[in-house]
C-alpha positions in Angstrom: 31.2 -19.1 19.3 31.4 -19.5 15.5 33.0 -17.2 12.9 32.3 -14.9 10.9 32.6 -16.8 7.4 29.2 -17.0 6.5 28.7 -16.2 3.2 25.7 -14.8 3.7 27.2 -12.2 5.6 30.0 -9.9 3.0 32.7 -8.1 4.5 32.8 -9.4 8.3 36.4 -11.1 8.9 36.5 -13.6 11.8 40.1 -12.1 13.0 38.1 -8.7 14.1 37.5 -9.0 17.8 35.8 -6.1 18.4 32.9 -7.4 15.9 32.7 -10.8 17.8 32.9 -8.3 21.0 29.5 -6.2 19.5 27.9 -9.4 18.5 28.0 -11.1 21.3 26.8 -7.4 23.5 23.8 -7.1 21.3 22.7 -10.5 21.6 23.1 -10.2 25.6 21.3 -7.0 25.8 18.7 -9.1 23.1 18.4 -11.9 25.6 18.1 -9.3 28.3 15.2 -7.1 27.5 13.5 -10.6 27.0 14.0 -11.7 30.9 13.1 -8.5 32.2 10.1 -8.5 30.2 9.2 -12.2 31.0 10.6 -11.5 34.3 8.3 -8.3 35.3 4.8 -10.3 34.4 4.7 -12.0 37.8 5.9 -9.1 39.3 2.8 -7.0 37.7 0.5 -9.7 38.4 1.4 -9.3 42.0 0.6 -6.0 42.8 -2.4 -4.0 43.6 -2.8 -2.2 40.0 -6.3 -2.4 38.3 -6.9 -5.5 36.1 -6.5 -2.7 32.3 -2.9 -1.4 33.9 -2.3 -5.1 34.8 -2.7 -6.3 30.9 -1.8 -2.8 29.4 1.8 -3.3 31.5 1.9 -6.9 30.7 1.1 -5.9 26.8 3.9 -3.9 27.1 6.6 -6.1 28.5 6.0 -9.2 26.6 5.7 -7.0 23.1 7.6 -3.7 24.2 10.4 -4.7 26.0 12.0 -7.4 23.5 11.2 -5.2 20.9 13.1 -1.7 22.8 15.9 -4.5 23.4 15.9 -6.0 20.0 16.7 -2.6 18.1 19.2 -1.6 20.8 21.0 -4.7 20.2 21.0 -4.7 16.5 22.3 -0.5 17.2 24.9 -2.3 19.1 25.5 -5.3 16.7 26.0 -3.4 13.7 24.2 -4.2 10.1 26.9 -7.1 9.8 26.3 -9.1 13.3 22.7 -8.3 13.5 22.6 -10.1 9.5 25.0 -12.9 10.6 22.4 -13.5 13.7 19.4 -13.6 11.8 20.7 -15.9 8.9 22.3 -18.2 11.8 18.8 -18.4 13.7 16.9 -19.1 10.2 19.1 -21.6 9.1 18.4 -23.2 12.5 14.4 -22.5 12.0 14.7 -23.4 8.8 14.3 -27.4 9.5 11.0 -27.1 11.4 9.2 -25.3 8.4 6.5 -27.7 6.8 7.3 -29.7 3.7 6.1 -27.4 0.6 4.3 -30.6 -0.8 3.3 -33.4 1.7 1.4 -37.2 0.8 -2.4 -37.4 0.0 -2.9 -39.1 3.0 -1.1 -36.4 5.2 -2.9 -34.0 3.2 -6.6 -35.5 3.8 -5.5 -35.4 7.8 -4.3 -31.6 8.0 -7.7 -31.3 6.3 -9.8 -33.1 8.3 -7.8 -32.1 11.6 -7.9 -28.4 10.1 -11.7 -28.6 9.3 -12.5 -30.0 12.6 -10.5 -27.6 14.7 -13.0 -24.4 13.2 -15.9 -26.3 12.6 -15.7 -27.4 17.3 -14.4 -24.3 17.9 -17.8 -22.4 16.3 -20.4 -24.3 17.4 -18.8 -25.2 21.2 -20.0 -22.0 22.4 -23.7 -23.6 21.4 -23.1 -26.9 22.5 -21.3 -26.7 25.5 -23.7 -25.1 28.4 -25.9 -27.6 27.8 -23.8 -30.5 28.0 -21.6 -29.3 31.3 -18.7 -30.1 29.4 -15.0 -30.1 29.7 -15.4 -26.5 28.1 -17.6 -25.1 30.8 -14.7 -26.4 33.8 -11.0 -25.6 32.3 -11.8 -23.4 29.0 -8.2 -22.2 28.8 -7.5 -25.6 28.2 -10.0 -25.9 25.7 -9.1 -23.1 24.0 -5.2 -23.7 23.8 -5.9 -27.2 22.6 -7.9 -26.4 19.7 -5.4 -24.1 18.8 -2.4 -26.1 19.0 -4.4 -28.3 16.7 -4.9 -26.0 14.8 -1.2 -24.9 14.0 -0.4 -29.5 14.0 -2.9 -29.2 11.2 -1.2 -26.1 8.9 1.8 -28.2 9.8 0.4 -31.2 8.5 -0.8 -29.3 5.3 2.3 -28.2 4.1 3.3 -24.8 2.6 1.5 -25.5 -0.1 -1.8 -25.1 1.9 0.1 -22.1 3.4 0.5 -20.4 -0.1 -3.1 -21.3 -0.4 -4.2 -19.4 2.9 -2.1 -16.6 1.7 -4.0 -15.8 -1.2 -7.1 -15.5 0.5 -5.6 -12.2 1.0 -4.7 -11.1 -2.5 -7.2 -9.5 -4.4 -5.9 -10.7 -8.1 -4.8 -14.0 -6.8 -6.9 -16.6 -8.6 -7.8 -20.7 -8.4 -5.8 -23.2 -10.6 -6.7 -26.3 -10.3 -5.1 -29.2 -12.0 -6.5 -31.1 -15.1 -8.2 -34.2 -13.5 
């Protein structure tokens, strides 16, 4: 277990065992509510319940149950543990977010990948009864490949492309484009 001596976290002192003691609860009870939630999914698929209780119960312990758990844990952690836990799990995430500026060639294939991914994904629907596809036998598989393209693709763009998605969504957010 690592110390306290981040210093993104003021105030916690690595010689205070009943911190480390809290931490470490809360992150139990954390991983906790996850396993019973993952845990109770087979169990619900098993039973005799109607098909809406099956997916409302399943809705509720893949979303409700880490969540329940999550704010129990961070009641247990403390504001100190549950910030040391969150800027230890970033840091760790931190090396798998996409480059903020990436190649033109990298660029052109996050497009092109990115582009593709919508442009199948629209017309399949069309094309696809009439060819007996692949989409017609397994479309789960289908439909999770196309979007784990999709996500290789924003990946491949870089946050750049991501700040560019984001302002879709701002009203006042306008176009610069740069002299050519």
């Amino acid at each position: 277990m690592t110390t306290f001596d981040s210093p993104q976290v003021p105030g916690v002192q690595p010689s205070d065992p009943r911190q480390r003691r809290r931490l470490i609860l809360g992150v139990a009870v954390w991983i906790v509510g996850w396993i019973l939630g993952l845990g109770l999914m087979p169990v619900v698929e098993a039973s005799t319940l109607s098909d809406g209780l099956k997916a409302t119960l399943n809705g509720v312990l893949l979303l409700g149950f880490p969540k329940l758990f999550l704010v129990l844990a961070v009641a247990i952690m403390g504001k100190p543990g549950f910030a040391y836990l969150k800027s230890l799990i970033g840091g760790h995430l931190r090396r798998f977010a996409p480059a903020a500026q990436v190649s033109p060639v990298r660029y052109r294939i996050g497009l092109i990948l990115f582009i593709a991914v919508i442009v199948l994904s629209s017309i399949g629907p069309y094309v696809a009864p009439q060819t007996g596809s692949l989409r017609m036998q397994h479309p789960h598989l289908v439909a999770m490949s196309g979007d784990l393209l999709l996500v290789v693709s924003l990946f491949l763009l870089g946050g750049d492309f991501w700040d560019k998605l984001r302002s879709l969504f701002v009203r006042d957010a306008k176009a610069v484009f740069p002299p050519s």
